[in-house]
N, C-alpha and C positions, 0 to 999 in steps of 0.2 A: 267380706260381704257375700251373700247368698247368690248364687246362680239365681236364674230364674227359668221356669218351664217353657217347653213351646205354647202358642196361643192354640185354645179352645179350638176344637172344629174337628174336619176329615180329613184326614192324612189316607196317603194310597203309598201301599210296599211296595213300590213299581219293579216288576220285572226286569231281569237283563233280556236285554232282545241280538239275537247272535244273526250274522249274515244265513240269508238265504242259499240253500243246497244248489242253485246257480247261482250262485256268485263264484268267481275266477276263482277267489283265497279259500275256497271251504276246503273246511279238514274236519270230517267228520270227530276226529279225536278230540282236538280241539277248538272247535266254533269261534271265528273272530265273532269279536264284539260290532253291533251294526251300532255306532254310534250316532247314525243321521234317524233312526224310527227311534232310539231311545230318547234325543233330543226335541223330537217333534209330539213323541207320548206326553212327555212331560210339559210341554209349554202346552198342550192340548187340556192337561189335567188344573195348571192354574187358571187358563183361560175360562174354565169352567164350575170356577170356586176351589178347587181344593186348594187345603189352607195352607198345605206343605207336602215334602215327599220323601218317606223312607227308602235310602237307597240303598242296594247291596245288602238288605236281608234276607229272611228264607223264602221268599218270594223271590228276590232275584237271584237267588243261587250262588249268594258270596262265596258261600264254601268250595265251590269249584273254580274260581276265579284268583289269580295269582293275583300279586301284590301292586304291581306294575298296572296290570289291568283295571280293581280297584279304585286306583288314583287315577287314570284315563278316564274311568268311569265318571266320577263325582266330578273333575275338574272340566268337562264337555258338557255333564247336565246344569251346571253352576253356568257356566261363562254362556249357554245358547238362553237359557233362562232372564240373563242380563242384557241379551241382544233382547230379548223380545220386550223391555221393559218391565222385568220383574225385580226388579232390585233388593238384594238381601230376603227371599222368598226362603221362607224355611226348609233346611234340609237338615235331614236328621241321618247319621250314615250306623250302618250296622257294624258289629263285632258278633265274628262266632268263635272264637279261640279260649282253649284252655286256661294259657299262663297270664299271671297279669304284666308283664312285660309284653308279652307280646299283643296282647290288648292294650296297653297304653302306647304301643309303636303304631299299630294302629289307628286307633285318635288320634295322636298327634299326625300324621298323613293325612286322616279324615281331616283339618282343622285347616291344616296348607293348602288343601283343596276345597275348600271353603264351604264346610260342613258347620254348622251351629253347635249341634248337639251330636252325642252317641248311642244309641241303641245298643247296651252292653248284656247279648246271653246269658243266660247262667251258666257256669261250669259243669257239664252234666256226665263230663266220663266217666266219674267214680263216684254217681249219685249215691247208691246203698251207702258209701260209706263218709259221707259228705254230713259235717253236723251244723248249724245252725248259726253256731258260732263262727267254724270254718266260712259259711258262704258270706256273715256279715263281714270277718275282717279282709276276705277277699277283693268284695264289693270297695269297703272304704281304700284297700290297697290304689285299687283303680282309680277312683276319685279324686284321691289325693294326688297323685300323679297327672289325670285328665286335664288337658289344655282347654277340654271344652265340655259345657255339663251334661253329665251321663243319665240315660234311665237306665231303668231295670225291667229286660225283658224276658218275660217268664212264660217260656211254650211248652210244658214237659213232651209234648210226643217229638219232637226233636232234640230233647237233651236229657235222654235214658229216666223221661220221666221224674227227674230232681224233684223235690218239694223245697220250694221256698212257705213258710210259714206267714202269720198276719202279721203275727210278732217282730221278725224278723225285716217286715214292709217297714213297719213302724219307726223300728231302730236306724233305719236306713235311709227313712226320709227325713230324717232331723240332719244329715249330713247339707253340708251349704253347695259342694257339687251335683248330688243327687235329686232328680228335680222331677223327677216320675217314673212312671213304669206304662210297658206295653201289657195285657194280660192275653193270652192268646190258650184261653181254655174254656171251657163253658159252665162252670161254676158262678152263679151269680153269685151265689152267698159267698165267696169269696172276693167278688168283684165290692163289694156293699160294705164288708169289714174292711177293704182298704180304705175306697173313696169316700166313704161315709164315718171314718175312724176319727173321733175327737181327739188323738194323739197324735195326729197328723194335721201341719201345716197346708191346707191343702192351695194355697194362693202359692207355694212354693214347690207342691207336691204332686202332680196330674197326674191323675190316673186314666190311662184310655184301653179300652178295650180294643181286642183284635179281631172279634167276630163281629160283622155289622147286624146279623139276627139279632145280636144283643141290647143293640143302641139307644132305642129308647128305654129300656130298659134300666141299662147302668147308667143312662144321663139322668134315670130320676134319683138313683142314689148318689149322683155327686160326681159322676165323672165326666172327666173332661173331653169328649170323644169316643172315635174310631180311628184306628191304623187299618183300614180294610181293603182285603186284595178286592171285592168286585167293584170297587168306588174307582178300582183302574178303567174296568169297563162300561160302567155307568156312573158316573163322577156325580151328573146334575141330580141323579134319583137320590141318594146317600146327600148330598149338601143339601136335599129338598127336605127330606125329612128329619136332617139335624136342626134345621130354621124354621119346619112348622115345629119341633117340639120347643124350640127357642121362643118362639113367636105365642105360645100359649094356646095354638090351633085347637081345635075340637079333636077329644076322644078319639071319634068315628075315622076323623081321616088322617091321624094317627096311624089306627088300627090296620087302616087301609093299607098305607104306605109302607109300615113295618110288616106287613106281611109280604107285598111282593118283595120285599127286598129278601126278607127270610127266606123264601121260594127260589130266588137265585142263587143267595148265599149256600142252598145245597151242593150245586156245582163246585162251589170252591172247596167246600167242608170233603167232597166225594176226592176231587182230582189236583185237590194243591193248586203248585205252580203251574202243572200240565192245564188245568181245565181252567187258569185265568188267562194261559197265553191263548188256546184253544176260543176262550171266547172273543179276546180282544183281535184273533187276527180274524174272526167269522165277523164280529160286529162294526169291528172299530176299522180296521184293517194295516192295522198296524202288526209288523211280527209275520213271522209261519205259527202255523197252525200247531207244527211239532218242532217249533224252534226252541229245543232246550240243550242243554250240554251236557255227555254224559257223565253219570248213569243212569241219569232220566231219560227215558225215551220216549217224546213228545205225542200228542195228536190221541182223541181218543182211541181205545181200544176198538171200537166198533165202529170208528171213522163219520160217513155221513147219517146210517141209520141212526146210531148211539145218539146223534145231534138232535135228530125229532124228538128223541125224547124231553129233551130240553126246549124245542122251540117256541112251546107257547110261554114259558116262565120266561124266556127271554124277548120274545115278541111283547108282550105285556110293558118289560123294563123299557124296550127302547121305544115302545111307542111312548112313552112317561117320558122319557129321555129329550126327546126330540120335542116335546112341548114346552119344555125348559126353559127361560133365561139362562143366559153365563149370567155367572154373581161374581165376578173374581173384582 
């Protein structure tokens, strides 16, 4: 029988949020994990519609993160989620690893810590010389293995630029564990030959984007969503205007909405992980400002001036923010 995909909507790659440079336990080397702001981010993010949360991908900076840590990680945002009455809220957990063993040891971790699905990278170490064929029986290796149903998430600026092909979507979404992909590139026409591809199942096969600039956009070709880092920071703005394009709303305020969101979505496109923790701890106040773990070294470059720059595209969001209903 067919997996089945996560449900339609915005999903947010929540950040790992590490203890503050006063806290007793800091070690600059290695940053505890602040498990009480990651647990509060996220019951903050359902409270506020979002429909689910990627945890431990390149937003939260899996790849720094031992294995141990990980599973602290997913098994704290699961169980404070459950205190708050979110019961069974979709969680989707990342894999950034090479081998398929060791991505299938991960899922299965992710599963017992009570993940639904997997957010499975592509394998991008030895992209040049990675063929097509190679990355489908890789992908099915995974799958068939997976305790729990995998997408396919494909970032080339984090994995030596690999190409996964349409083709290659195609063949991979007839798989019964394989139940979607993240797209985190700015290619529409790629985004449009997947989600809109009549060889694809797509009641079994979601397609979401990872740029929220994109969003109405790729919803009008068929896809299921956003995975978007600033829907951490402004949750209600991003769920407002996936329910007016839901809802059939006018053009105009459309228009409207997908632009300031693109307007902020530059901060994220410019500083990554830095510039959504940056925002979330200026707006939200969750996090340090430069709370990442290295080799990242957190906080803008240019500190509070660099921020004016930003302040009216983010003045905009949260005045929009704060007129909100929660929809959760």
């Amino acid at each position: 029988m067919a997996a089945s995909p996560p449900p339609k909507g915005i999903y947010v790659p929540v950040p790992t949020f590490f203890v503050s440079r006063s806290a007793s336990n800091y070690n600059a080397f290695a940053t505890p994990l602040d498990l009480t702001t990651q647990a509060k981010h996220a019951v903050h993010l359902a409270k506020c519609g979002i429909r689910g949360l990627v945890v431990l991908g390149s937003t939260g900076e899996a790849i720094m993160l031992t294995s141990s840590e990980r599973t602290t990680l997913l098994e704290h945002v699961r169980q404070e989620l459950e205190k708050a009455g979110f019961a069974d809220y979709p969680i989707i957990a990342g894999t950034a690893t090479q081998s398929v063993a060791e991505t299938v040891q991960l899922l299965k971790e992710a599963k017992e810590a009570g993940s639904q699905w997997g957010l499975v990278l592509a394998p991008g170490y030895f992209a040049p010389a990675v063929s097509q064929e190679g990355l489908v029986e890789w992908y099915r290796a995974v799958a068939d293995q997976s305790p729990i149903p995998i997408m396919i998430y494909h970032y080339p600026a984090v994995s030596n630029n690999i190409v996964i092909s349409t083709p290659t979507f195609e063949t991979l979404a007839s798989h019964p564990n394989i139940v979607g992909c993240k797209l985190s590139h700015g290619d529409l026409s790629k985004h449009t030959l997947i989600a809109s591809s009549p060889k694809i199942d797509h009641d079994h096969f979601a397609t979401f984007t990872g740029l929220g600039q994109q969003l109405v956009p790729v919803l009008t070709v068929g896809g299921a969503g956003a995975i978007d880092g600033l829907a951490g920071v402004f949750p209600k703005c991003l769920v407002h205007l996936y329910n007016t394009w839901k809802n059939n709303s006018g053009d105009e305020r459309l228009r409207e909405l997908q632009y300031k969101v693109s307007a902020g979505e530059e901060l994220v496109v410019k500083y990554q992980t830095v510039g959504i923790k940056e925002a979330a701890s200026r707006v939200l106040g969750f996090g340090e400002r430069d709370g990442t773990r290295l080799p990242l070294k957190g906080g803008f470059p240019g500190g509070d001036e660099e921020w004016k720059d930003w302040e009216g595209v983010m003045t905009a969001l949260e005045e929009l923010e704060n007129t909100l209903p929660a929809v959760a």
